[in-house]
MDAnalysis code that builds the backbone (N, CA, C; Angstrom):
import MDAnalysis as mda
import numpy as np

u = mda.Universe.empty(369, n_residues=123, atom_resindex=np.repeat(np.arange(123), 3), trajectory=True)
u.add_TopologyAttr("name", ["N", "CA", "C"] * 123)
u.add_TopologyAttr("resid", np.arange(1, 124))
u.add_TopologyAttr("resname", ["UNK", "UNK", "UNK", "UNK", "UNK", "UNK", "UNK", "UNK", "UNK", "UNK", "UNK", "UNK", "UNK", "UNK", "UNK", "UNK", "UNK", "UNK", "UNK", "UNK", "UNK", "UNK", "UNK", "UNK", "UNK", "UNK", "UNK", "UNK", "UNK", "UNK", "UNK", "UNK", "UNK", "UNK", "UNK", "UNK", "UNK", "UNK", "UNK", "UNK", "UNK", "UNK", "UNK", "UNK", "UNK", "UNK", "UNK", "UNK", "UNK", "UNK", "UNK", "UNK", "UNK", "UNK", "UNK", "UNK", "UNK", "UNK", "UNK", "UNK", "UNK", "UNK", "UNK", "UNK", "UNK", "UNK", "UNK", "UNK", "UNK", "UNK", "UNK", "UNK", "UNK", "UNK", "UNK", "UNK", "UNK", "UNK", "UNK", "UNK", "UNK", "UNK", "UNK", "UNK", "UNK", "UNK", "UNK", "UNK", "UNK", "UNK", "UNK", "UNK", "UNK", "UNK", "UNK", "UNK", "UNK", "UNK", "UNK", "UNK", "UNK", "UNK", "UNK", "UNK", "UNK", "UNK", "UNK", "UNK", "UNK", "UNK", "UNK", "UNK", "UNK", "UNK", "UNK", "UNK", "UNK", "UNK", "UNK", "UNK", "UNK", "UNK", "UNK"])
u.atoms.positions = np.array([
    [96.430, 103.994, 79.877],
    [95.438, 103.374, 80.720],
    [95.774, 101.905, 80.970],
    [96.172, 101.538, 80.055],
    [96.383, 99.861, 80.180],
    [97.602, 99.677, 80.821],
    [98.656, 100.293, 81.362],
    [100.130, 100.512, 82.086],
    [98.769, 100.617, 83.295],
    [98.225, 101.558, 83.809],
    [97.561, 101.828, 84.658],
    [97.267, 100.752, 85.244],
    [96.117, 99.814, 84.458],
    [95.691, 99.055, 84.983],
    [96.854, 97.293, 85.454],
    [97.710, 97.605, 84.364],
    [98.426, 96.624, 84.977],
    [99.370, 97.091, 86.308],
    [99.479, 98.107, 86.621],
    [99.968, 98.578, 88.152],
    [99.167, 98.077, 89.086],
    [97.701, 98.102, 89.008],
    [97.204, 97.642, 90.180],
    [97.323, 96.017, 89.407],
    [97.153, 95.677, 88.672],
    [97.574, 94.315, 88.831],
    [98.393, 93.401, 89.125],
    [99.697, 94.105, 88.681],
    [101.037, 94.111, 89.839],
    [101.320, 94.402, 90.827],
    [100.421, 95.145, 91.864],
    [100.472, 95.222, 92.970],
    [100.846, 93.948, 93.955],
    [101.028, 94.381, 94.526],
    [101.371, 92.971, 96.061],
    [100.119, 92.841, 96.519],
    [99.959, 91.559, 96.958],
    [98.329, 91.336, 96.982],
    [97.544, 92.067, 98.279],
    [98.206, 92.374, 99.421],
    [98.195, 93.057, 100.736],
    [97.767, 94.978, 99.483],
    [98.704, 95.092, 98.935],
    [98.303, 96.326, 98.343],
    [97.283, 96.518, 97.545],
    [96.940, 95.420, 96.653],
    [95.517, 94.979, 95.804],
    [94.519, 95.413, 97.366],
    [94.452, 94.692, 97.972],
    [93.135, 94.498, 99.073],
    [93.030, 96.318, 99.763],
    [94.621, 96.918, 100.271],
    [93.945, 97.854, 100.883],
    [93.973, 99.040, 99.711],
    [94.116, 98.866, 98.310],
    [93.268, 99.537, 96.860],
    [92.131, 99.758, 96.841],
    [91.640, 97.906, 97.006],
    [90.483, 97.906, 97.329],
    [89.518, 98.568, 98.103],
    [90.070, 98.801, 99.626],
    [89.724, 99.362, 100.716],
    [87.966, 99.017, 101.190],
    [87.900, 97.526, 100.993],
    [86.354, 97.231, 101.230],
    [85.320, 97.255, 100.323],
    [85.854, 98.014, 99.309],
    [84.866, 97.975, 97.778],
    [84.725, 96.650, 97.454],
    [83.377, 96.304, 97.261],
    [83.521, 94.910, 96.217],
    [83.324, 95.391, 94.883],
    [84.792, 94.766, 94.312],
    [85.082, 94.867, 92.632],
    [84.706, 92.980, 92.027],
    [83.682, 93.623, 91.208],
    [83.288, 91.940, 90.798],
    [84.637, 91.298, 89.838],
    [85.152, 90.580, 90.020],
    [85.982, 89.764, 89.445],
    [85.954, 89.928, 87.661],
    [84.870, 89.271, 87.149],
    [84.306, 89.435, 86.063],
    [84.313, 90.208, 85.518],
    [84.123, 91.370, 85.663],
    [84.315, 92.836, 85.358],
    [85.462, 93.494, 85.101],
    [86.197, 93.505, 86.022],
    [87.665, 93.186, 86.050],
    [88.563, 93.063, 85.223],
    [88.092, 91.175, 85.020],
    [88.789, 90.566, 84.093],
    [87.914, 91.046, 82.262],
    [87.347, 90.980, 82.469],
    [86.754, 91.574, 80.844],
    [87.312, 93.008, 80.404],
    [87.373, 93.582, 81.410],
    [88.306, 95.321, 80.832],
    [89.258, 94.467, 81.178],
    [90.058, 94.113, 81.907],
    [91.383, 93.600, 81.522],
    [91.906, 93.049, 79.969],
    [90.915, 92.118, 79.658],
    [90.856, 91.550, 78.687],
    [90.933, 92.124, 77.409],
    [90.033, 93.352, 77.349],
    [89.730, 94.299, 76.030],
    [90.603, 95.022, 76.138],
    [91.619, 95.823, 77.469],
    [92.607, 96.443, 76.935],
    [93.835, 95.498, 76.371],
    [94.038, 94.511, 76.888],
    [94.984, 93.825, 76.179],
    [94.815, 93.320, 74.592],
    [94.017, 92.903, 74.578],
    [93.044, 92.961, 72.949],
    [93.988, 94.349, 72.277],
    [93.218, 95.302, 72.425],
    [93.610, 96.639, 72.158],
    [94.609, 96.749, 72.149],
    [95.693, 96.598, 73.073],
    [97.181, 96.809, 72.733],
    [97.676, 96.196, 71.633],
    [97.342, 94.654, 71.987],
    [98.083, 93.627, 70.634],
    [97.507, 94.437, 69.257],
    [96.221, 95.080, 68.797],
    [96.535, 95.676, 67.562],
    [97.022, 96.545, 67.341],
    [97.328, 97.520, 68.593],
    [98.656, 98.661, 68.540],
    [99.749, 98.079, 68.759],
    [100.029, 97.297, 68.704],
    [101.798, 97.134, 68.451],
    [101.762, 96.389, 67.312],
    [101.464, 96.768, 66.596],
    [101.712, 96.915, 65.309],
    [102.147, 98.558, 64.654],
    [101.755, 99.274, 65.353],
    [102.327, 100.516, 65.536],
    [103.796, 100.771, 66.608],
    [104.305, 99.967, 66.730],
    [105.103, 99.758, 67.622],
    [104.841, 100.333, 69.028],
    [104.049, 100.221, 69.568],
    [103.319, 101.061, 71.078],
    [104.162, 100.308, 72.289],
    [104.176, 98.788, 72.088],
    [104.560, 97.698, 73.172],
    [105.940, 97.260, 72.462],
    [106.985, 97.125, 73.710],
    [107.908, 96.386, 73.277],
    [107.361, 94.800, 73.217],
    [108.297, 94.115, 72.190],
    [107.473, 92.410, 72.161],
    [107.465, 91.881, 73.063],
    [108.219, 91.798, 74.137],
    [108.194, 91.256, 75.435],
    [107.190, 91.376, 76.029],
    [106.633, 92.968, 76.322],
    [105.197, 93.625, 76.771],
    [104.150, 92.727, 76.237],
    [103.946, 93.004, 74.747],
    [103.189, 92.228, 73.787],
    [102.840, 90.449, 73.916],
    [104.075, 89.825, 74.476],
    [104.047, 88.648, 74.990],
    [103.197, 88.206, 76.462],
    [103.895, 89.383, 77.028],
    [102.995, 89.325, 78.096],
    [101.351, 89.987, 78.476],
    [101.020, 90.831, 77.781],
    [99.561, 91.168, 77.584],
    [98.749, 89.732, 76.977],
    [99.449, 89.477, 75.901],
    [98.515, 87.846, 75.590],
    [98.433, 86.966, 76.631],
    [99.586, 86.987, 77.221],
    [99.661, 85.493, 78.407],
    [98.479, 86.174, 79.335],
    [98.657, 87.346, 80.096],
    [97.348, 87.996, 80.651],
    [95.943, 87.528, 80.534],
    [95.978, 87.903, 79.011],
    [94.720, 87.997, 78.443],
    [93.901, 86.003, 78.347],
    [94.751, 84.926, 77.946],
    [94.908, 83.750, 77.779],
    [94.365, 83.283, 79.443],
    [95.151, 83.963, 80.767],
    [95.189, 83.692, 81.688],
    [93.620, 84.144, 82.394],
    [93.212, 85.466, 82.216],
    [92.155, 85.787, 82.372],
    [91.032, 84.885, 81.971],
    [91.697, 84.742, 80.280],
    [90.189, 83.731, 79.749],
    [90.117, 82.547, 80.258],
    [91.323, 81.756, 80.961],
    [90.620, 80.559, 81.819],
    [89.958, 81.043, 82.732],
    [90.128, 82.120, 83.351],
    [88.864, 81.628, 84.762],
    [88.181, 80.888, 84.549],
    [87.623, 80.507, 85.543],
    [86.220, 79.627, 85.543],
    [85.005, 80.690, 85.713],
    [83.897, 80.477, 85.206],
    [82.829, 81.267, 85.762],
    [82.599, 81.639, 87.129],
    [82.804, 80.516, 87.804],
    [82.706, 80.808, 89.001],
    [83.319, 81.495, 89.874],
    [84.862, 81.324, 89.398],
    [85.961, 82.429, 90.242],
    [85.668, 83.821, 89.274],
    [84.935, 84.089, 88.641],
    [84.525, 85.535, 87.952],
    [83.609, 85.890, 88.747],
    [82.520, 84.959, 89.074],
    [81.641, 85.115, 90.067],
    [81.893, 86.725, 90.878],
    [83.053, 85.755, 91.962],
    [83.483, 86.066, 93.570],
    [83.865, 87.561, 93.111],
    [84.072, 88.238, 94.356],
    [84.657, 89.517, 94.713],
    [86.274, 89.232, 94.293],
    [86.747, 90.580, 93.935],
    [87.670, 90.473, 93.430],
    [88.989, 90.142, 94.504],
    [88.658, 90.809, 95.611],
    [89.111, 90.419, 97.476],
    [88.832, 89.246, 97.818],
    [87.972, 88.471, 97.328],
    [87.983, 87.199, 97.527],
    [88.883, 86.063, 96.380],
    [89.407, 86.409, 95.575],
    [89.720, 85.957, 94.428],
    [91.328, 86.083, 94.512],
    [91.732, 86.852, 94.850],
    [92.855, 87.370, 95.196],
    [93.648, 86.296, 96.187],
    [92.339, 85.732, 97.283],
    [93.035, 85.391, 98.399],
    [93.007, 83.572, 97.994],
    [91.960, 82.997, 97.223],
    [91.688, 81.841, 96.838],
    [92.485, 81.550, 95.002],
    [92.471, 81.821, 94.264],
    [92.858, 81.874, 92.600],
    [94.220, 82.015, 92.647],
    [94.979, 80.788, 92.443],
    [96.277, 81.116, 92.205],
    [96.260, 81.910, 91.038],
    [95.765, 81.773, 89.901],
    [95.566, 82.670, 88.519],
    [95.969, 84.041, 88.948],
    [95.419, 84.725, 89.821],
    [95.598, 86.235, 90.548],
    [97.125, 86.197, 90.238],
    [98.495, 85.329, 91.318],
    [99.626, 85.292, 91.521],
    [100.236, 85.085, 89.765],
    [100.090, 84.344, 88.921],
    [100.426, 84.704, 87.613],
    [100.582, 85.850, 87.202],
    [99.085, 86.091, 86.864],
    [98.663, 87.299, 86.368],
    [99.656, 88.467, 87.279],
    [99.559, 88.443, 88.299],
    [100.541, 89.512, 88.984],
    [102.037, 89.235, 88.163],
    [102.462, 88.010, 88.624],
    [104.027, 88.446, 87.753],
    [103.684, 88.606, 86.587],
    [103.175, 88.534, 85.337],
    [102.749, 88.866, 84.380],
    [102.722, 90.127, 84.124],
    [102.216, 90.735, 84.435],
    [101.860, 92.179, 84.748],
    [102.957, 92.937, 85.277],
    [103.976, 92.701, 86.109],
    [104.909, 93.042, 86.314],
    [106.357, 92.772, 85.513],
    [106.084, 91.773, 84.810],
    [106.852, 91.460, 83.345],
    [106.507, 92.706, 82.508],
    [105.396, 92.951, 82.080],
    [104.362, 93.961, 80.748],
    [105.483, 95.350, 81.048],
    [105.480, 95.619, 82.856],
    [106.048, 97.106, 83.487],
    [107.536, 97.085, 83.154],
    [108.205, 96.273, 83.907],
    [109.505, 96.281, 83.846],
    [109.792, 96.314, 82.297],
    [109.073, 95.756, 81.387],
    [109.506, 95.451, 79.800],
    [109.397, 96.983, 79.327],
    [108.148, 97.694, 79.266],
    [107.817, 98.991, 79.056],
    [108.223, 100.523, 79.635],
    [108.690, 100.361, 80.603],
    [108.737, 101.271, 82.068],
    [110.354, 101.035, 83.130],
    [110.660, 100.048, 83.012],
    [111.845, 99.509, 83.542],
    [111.703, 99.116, 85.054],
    [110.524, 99.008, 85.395],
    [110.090, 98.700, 86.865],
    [108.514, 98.221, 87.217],
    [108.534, 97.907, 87.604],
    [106.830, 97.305, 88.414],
    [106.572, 98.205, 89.134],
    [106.982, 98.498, 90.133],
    [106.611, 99.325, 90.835],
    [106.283, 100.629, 90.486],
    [104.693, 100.924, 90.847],
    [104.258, 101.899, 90.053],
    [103.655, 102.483, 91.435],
    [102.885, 103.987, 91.612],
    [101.726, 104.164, 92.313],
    [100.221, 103.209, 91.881],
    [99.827, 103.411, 92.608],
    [98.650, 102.625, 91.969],
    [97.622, 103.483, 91.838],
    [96.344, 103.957, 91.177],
    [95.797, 105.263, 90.989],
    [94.680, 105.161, 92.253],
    [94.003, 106.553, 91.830],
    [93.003, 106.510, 92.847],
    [91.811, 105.850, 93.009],
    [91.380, 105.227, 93.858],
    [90.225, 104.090, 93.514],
    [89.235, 105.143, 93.125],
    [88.389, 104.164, 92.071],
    [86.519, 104.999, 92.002],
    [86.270, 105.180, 93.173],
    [85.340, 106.138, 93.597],
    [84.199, 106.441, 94.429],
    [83.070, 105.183, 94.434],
    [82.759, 104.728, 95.167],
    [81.429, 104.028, 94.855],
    [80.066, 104.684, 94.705],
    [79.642, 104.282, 93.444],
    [78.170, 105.474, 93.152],
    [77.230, 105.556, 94.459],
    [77.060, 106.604, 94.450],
    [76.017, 107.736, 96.012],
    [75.258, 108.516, 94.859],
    [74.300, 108.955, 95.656],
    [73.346, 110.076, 95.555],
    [74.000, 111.495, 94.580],
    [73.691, 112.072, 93.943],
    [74.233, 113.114, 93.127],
    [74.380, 113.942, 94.295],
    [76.008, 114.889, 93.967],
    [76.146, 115.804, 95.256],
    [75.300, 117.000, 95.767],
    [74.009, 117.146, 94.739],
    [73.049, 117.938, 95.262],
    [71.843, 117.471, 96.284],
    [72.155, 115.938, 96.270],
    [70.850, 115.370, 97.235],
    [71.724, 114.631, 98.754],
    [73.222, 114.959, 98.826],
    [73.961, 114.702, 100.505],
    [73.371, 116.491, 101.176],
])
């Protein structure tokens, strides 16, 4: 899951937005599961899960995330993208974590959530 999520975080930012496809993803949100899976990894590699390089780079992530400012947690994550140099880090970052683990960045990126609707018995 956490390879997962750093694919769309390595994405190209044109590919972040049409991921997005008009959803607003709150920033904040985001960055806090970002945050806890990287958490999570660093005490699995101690099981050897992450090469150290990976491991290096999930902290810098995680370090990078925790500066935001409140306020750029605020914004839409489409808006954040286009204003937060932090975003452009975090992207090579994240594409450091892939290539270290995987031998490439370039990943698919998965399928976006649905945005919550009506249970499919009340369309």
């Amino acid at each position: 899951m956490t390879l997962t999520l750093m694919a769309v975080l390595a994405a190209d930012r044109r590919d972040q937005l049409a991921w997005l496809g008009g959803r607003a993803l709150d920033t904040g949100a985001l960055a806090e599961e970002a945050e806890l899976f990287c958490r999570v990894c660093e005490e699995l590699a101690d099981r050897g899960l992450f090469e150290p390089e990976a491991l290096r780079g999930l902290r810098a992530v995680r370090r990078t995330l925790g500066g935001l400012a409140a306020a750029d947690r605020a914004a839409p994550w489409s808006d954040a993208l286009t204003t937060d140099p932090a975003w452009d880090e975090i992207r090579t970052l994240a594409r450091g974590i892939l290539v270290s683990e995987l031998g490439d960045w370039r990943r698919p990126l998965p399928r976006p959530a649905r945005p919550a609707g009506p249970p499919a018995g009340d369309r």
